[in-house]
C-alpha positions as CSV (number, residue, x, y, z in Angstrom):
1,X,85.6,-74.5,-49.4
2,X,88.6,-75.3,-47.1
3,X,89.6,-78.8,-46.2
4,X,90.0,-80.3,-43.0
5,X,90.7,-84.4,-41.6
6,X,88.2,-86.8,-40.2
7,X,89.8,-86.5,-37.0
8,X,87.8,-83.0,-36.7
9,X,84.5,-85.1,-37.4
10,X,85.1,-88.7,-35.5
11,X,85.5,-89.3,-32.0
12,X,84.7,-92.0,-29.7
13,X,81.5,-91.6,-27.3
14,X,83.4,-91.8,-24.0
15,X,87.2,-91.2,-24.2
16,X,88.0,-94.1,-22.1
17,X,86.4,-96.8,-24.6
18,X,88.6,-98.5,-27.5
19,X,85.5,-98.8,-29.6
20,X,86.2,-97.6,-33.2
21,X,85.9,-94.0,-33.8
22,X,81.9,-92.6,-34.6
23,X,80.6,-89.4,-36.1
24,X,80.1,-86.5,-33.4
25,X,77.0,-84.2,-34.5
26,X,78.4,-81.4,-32.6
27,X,81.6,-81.5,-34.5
28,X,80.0,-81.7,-37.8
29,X,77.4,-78.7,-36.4
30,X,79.9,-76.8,-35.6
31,X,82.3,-77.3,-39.0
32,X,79.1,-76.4,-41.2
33,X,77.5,-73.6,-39.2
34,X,76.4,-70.6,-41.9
35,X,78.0,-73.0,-45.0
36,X,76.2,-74.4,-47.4
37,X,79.0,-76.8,-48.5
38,X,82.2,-77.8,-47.3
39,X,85.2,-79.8,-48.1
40,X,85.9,-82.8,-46.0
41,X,87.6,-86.0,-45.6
42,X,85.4,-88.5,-44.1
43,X,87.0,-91.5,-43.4
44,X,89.7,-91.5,-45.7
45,X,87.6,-89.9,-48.3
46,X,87.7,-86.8,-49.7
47,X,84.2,-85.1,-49.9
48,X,82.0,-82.1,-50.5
49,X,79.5,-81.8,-47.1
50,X,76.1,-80.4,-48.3
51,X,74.1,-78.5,-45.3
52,X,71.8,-77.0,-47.4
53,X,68.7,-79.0,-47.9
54,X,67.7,-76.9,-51.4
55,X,70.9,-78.3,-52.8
56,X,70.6,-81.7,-51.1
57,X,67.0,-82.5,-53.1
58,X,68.9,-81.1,-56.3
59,X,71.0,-84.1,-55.5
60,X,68.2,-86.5,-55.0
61,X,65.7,-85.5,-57.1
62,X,65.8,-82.4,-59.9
63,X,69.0,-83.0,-61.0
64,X,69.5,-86.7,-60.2
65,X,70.8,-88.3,-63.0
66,X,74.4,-86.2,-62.6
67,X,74.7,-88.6,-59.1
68,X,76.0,-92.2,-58.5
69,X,76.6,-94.4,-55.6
70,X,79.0,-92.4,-53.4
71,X,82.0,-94.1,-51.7
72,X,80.3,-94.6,-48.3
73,X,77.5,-96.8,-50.0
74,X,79.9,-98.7,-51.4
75,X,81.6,-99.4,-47.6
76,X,78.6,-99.8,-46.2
77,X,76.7,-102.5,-48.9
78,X,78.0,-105.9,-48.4
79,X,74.6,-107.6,-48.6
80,X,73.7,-107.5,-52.1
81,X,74.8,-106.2,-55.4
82,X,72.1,-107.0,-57.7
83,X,68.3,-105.9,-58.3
84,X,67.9,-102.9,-56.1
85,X,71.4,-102.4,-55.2
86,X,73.1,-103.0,-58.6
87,X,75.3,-100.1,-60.2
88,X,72.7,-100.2,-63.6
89,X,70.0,-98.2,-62.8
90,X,67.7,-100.1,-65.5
91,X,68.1,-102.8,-63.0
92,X,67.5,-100.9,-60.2
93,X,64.0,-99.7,-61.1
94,X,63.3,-102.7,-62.3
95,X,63.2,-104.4,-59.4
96,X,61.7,-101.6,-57.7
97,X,58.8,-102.1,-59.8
98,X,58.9,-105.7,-58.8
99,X,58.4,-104.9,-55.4
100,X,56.2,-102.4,-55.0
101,X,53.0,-104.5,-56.0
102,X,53.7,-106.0,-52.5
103,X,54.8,-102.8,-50.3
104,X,52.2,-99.9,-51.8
105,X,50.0,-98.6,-49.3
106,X,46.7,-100.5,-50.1
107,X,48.7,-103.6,-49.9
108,X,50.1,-102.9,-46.8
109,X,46.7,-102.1,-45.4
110,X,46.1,-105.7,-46.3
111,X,49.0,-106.9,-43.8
112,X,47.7,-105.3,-40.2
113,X,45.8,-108.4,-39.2
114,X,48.5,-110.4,-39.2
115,X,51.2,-106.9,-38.1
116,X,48.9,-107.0,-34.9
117,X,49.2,-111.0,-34.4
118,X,52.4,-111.1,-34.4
119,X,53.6,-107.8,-31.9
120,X,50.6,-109.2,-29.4
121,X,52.2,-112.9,-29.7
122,X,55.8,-111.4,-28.6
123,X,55.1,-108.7,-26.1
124,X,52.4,-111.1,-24.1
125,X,55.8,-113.1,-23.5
126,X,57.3,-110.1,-21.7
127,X,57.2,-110.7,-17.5
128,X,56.5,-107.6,-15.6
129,X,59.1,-106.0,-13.6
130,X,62.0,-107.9,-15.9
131,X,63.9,-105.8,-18.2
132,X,64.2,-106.4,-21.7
133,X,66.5,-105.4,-24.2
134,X,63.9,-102.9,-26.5
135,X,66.2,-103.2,-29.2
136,X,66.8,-106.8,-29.4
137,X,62.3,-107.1,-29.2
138,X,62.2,-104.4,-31.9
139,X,64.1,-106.8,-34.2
140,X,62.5,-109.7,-33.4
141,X,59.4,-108.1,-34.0
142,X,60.1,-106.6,-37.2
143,X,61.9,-109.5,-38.4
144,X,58.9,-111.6,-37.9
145,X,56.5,-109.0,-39.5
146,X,58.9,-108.6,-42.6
147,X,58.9,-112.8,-43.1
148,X,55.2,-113.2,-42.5
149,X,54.1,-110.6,-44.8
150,X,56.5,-110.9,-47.3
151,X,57.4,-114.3,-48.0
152,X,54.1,-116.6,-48.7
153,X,53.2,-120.2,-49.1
154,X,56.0,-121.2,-45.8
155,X,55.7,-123.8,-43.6
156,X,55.1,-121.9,-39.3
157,X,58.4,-124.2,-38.5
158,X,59.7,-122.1,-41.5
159,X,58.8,-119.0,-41.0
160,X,59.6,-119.1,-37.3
161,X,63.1,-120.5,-38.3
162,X,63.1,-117.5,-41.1
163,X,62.1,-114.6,-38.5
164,X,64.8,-115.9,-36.2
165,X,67.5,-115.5,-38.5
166,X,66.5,-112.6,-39.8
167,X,66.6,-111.2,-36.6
168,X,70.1,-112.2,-35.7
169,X,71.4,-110.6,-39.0
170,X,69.1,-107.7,-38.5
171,X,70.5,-106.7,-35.0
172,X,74.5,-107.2,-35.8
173,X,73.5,-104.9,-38.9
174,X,72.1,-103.1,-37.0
175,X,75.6,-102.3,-34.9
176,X,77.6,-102.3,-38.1
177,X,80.0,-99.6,-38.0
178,X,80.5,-97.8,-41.2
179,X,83.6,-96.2,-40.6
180,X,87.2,-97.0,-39.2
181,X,88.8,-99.9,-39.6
182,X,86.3,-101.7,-38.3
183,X,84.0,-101.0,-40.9
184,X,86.9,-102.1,-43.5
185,X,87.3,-105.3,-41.6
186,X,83.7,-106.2,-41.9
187,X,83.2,-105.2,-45.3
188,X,86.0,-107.7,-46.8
189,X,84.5,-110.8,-48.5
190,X,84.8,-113.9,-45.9
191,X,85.0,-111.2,-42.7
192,X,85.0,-113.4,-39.7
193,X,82.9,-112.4,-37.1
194,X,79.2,-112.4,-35.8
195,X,77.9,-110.5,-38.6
196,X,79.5,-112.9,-41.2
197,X,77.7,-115.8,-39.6
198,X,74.7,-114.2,-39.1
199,X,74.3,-113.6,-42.4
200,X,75.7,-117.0,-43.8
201,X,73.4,-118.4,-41.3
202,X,70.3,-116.5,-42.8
203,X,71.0,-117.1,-46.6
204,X,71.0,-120.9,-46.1
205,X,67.5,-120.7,-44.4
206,X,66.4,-118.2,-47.5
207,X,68.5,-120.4,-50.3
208,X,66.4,-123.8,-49.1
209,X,63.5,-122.3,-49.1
210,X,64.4,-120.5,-52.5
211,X,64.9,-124.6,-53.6
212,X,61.7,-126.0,-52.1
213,X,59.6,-123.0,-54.2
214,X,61.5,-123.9,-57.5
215,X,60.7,-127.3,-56.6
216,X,57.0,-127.0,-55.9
217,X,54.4,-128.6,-58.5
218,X,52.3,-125.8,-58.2
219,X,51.9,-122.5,-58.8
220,X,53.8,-119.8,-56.3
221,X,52.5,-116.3,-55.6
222,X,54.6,-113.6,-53.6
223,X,57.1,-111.2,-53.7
224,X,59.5,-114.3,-53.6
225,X,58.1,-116.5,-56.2
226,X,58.1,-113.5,-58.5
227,X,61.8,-112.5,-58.6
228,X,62.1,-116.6,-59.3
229,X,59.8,-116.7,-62.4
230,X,61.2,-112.7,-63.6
231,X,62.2,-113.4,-67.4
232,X,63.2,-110.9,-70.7
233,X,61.6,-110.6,-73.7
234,X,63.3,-114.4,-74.7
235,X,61.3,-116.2,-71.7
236,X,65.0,-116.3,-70.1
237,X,65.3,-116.0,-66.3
238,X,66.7,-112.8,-65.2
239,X,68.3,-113.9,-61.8
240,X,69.9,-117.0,-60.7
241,X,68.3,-118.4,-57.6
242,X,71.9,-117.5,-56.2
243,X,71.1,-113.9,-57.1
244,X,67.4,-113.9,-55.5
245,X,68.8,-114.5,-52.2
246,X,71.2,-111.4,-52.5
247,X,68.1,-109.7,-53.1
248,X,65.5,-111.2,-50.4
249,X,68.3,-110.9,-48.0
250,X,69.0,-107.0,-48.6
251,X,64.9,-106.4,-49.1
252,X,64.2,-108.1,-45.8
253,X,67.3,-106.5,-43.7
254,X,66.2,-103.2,-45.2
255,X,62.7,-104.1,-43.8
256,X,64.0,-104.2,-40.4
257,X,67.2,-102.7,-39.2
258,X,65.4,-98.9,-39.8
259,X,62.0,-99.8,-38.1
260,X,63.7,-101.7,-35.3
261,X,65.7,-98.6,-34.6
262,X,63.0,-96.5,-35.1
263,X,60.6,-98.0,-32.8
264,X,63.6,-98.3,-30.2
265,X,63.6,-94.3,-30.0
266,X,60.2,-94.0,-29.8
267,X,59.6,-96.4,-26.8
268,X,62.5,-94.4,-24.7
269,X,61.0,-90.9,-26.0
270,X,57.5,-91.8,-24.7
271,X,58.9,-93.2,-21.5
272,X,60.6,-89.7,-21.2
273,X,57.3,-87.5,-22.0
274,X,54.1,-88.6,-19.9
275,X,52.1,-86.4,-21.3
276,X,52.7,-87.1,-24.6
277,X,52.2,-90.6,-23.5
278,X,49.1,-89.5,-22.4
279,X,47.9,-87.9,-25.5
280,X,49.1,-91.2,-27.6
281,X,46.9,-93.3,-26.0
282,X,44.2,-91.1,-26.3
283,X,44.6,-90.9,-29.7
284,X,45.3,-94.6,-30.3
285,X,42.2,-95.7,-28.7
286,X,40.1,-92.8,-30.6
287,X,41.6,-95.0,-33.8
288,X,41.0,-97.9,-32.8
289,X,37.6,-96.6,-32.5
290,X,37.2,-95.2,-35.6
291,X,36.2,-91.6,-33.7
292,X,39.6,-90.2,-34.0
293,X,39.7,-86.1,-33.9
294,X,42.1,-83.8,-35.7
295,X,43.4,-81.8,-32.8
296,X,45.4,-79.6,-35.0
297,X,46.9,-78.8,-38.6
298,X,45.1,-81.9,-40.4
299,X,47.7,-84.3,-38.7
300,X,46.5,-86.9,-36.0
301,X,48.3,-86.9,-32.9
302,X,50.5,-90.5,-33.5
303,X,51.3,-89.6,-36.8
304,X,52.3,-85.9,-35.7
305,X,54.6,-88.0,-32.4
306,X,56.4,-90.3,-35.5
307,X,57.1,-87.8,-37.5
308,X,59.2,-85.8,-34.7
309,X,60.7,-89.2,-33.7
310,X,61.7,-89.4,-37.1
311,X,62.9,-86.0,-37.5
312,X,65.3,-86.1,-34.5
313,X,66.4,-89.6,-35.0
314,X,66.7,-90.7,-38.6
315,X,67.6,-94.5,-39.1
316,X,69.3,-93.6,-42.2
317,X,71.7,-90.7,-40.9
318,X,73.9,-90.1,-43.2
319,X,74.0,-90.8,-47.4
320,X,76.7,-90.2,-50.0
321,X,76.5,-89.7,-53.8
322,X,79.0,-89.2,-56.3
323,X,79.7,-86.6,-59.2
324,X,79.2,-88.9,-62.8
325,X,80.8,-86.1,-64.9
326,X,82.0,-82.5,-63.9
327,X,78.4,-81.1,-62.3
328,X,77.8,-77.0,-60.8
329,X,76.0,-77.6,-57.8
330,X,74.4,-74.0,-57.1
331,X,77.0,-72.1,-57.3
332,X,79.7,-74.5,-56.7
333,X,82.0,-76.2,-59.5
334,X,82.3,-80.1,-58.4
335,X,84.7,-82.5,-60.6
336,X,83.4,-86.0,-62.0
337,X,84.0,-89.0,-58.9
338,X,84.0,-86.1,-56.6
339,X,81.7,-87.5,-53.6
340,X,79.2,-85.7,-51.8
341,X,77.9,-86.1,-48.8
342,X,75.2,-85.1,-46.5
343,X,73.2,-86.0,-42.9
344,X,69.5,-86.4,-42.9
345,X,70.2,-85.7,-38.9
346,X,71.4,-82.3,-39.8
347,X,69.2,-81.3,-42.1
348,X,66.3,-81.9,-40.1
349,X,67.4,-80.5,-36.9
350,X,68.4,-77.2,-38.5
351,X,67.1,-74.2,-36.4
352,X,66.2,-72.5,-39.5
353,X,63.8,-74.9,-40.2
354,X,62.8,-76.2,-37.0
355,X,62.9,-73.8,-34.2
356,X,64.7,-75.0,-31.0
357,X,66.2,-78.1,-33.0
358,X,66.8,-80.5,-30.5
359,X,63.7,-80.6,-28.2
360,X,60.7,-82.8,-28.9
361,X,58.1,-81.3,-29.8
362,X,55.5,-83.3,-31.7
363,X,53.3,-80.5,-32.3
364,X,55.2,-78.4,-34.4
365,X,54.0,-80.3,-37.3
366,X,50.5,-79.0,-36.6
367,X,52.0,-75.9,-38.2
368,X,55.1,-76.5,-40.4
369,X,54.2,-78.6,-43.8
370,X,56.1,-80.7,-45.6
371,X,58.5,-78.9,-48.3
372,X,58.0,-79.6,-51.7
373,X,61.2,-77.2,-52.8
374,X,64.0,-78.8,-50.4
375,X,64.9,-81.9,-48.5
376,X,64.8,-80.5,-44.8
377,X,62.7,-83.7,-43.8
378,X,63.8,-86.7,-45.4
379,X,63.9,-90.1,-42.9
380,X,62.8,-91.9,-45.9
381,X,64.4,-90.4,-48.8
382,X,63.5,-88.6,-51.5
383,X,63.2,-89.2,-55.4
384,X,63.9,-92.8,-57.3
385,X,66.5,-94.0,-54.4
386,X,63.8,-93.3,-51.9
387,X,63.0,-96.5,-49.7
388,X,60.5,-98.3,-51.4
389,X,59.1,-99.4,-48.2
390,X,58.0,-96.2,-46.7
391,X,54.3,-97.1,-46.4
392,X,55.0,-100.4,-44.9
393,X,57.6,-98.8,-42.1
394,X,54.6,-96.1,-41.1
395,X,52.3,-98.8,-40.5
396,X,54.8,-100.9,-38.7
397,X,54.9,-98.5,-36.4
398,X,52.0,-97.7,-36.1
399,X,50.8,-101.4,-35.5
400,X,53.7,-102.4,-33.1
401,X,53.2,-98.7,-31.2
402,X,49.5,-99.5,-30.8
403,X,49.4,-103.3,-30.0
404,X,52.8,-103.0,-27.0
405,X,51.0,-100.0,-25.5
406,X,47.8,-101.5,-25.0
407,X,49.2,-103.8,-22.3
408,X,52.2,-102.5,-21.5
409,X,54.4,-99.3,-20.2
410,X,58.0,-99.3,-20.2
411,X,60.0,-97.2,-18.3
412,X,64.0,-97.2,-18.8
413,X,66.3,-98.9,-15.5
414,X,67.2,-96.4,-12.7
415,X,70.0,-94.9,-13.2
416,X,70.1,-96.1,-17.2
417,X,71.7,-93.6,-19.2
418,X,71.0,-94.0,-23.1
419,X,73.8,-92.4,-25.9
420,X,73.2,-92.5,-29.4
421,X,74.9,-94.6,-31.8
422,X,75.7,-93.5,-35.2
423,X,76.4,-96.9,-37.0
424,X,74.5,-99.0,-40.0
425,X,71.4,-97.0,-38.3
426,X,71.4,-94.4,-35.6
427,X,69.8,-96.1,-33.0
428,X,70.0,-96.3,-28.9
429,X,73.6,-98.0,-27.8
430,X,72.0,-100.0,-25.2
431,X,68.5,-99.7,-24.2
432,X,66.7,-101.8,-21.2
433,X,63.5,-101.3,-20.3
434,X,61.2,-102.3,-17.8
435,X,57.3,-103.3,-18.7
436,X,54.8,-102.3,-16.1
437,X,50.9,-103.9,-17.0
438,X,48.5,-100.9,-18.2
């Protein structure tokens, strides 16, 4: 494995801007073309780059307990370092198990009511023929789902104050950047900046309401209430209300910055593809109907046009892991601390896999299935780091895809050009779109 700088991986998406420097998929496409790993620096870190998805889900899954938090996590987390994201892993599954009572998929089920509520409430605000900034909605909409599922027992003035905040913190997470020095700058403790007040702004919402459930005479049910009452053995609490906000705040921003990007894509990829448009809404209303038909390879036709939106444009992009003791990984001696990285984005737009990569196709997954020996689709993860909220982002989509379409199509501005932007998410750099009435 040869080594080679970060300046043959970053770039800037148009030479004239002085934005910091982003990843460029052709670059790294071309540096790992026929190699199954390859050393890097990324950023200022030295790293191993793993294209091949066998070796990636020995990473995540078979062999997972020879991998830590890699370097980039450690940039990129500066919400929370407790429960989920703490270093123990006996905490970590702990509070994974404390979660997933309220995110499994009959649970979730449970939530669609009020999923559909809320998108019709926001998008029946929209005026037609004025453009609006998809991925600014996207947050709002998520943000609000997230706090009205989620969090019980509030007050609609608090939940409305909630959503907002969320969604403020949710869309400057949302354009973090995780490298350069702009990603060092935000990641120091007391970073000025919209993203530092954003979140100081949303964990004095979450910390009074925190107070007014520890204060409450009766009995409090939900996700919230329980990481409040979680004791040991000795009846002593496990986290300080200090520390549940850490947690609440990462859960709920987790909640949202993926599915708001997400649902971004998939609102410019259908205004791109009318007759895949066309085929959605056929196969929405068949749901909605309860008369649905399998047009092919067991898969309905809006799950088959998710799954290619989330094959070609992963929220999570790009992950990192690290060596805990001297590790062979196939045939390749790594070192303990040695990090090792690798881009759900490549994996799953390699040709091998997926014939003609790049072009969308939702009906190739009438024919390809999902591998059970390698990680060549994995928007979601794989293994015990996969996100926990998996079901509840496939029905979010689902919900908000079904509801906005019902009344509205969106078509992108004349002349509107839309790049990619490989940041806390990969999600659209600027999208405005214009709502026409069905």
């Amino acid at each position: 494995m040869t080594s080679r700088t970060n300046s043959a991986i970053l770039g800037r998406d148009d030479p004239s801007e002085q934005a910091a420097p982003v990843f460029q998929f052709s670059r790294m496409e071309n540096l790992l073309r026929g190699r199954r790993l390859r050393r890097l620096t990324v950023d200022g870190v030295d790293a191993v780059f793993v294209r091949d998805p066998v070796l990636v889900r020995r990473i995540l899954v078979s062999e997972s307990k020879n991998y830590g938090k890699g370097e980039l996590f450690r940039k990129a987390r500066n919400l929370s370092r407790v429960g989920m994201l703490s270093e123990d892993e006996a905490m970590h599954r702990h509070y994974r198990r404390l979660a997933n009572p309220y995110l499994r998929a009959t649970k979730v089920d449970d939530y669609v009511p009020a999923m559909r509520d809320i998108v019709r409430d926001a998008v029946s605000a929209w005026r037609a023929g004025d453009a609006v900034d998809v991925q600014a909605e996207m947050c709002r909409i998520t943000c609000s789902i997230a706090v009205g599922t989620l969090i019980a027992g509030l007050s609609p003035e608090t939940t409305r104050a909630l959503s907002e905040g969320l969604s403020r913190l949710a869309w400057e997470m949302i354009r973090k950047p995780l490298y350069g020095r702009s990603a060092a700058r935000a990641a120091r403790p007391g970073a000025s900046g919209r993203l530092s007040a954003a979140r100081k702004e949303f964990r004095e919402l979450l910390a009074t309401c925190i107070a007014d459930l520890q204060e409450s005479p009766g009995p409090t049910v939900g996700w919230l209430a329980d990481l409040l009452t979680d004791s040991d053995e000795e009846g002593n609490r496990v986290l300080t209300a200090e520390q549940v906000c850490e947690e609440a705040v990462m859960m709920l921003t987790a909640a949202t910055v993926t599915t708001a990007s997400v649902m971004s894509w998939t609102l410019y990829v259908l205004s791109q593809n009318p007759l895949a448009e066309e085929r959605l809404l056929k196969d929405l209303m068949q749901r909605r109907s309860g008369s649905a038909v399998d047009d092919g390879g067991g898969v309905g036709y809006t799950l088959r046009f998710l799954m290619e939106i989330l094959r070609l444009y992963p929220p999570v992009w790009i992950s990192c892991r690290k060596a805990l003791s001297d590790v062979m990984l196939g045939d390749h001696a790594l070192a303990a601390g040695t990090n090792v990285v690798f881009s759900s984005y490549l994996l799953q737009r390699d040709p091998e896999r997926y014939p003609d990569p790049h072009r969308f196709d939702p009906d190739r997954w009438s024919s390809i299935q999902l591998s059970k020996i390698d990680a060549s689709y994995i928007p979601f993860g794989i293994g015990s780091k996969g996100c926990i909220g998996e079901s509840f982002a496939w029905q979010q989509l689902e919900v908000i895809l079904d509801v906005l379409t019902q009344e509205w199509k969106l078509s992108t501005e004349r002349g509107g050009h839309v790049r990619t932007a490989p940041e806390t998410t990969l999600h659209p750099r600027r999208l405005m779109m214009v709502p026409r009435p069905r």
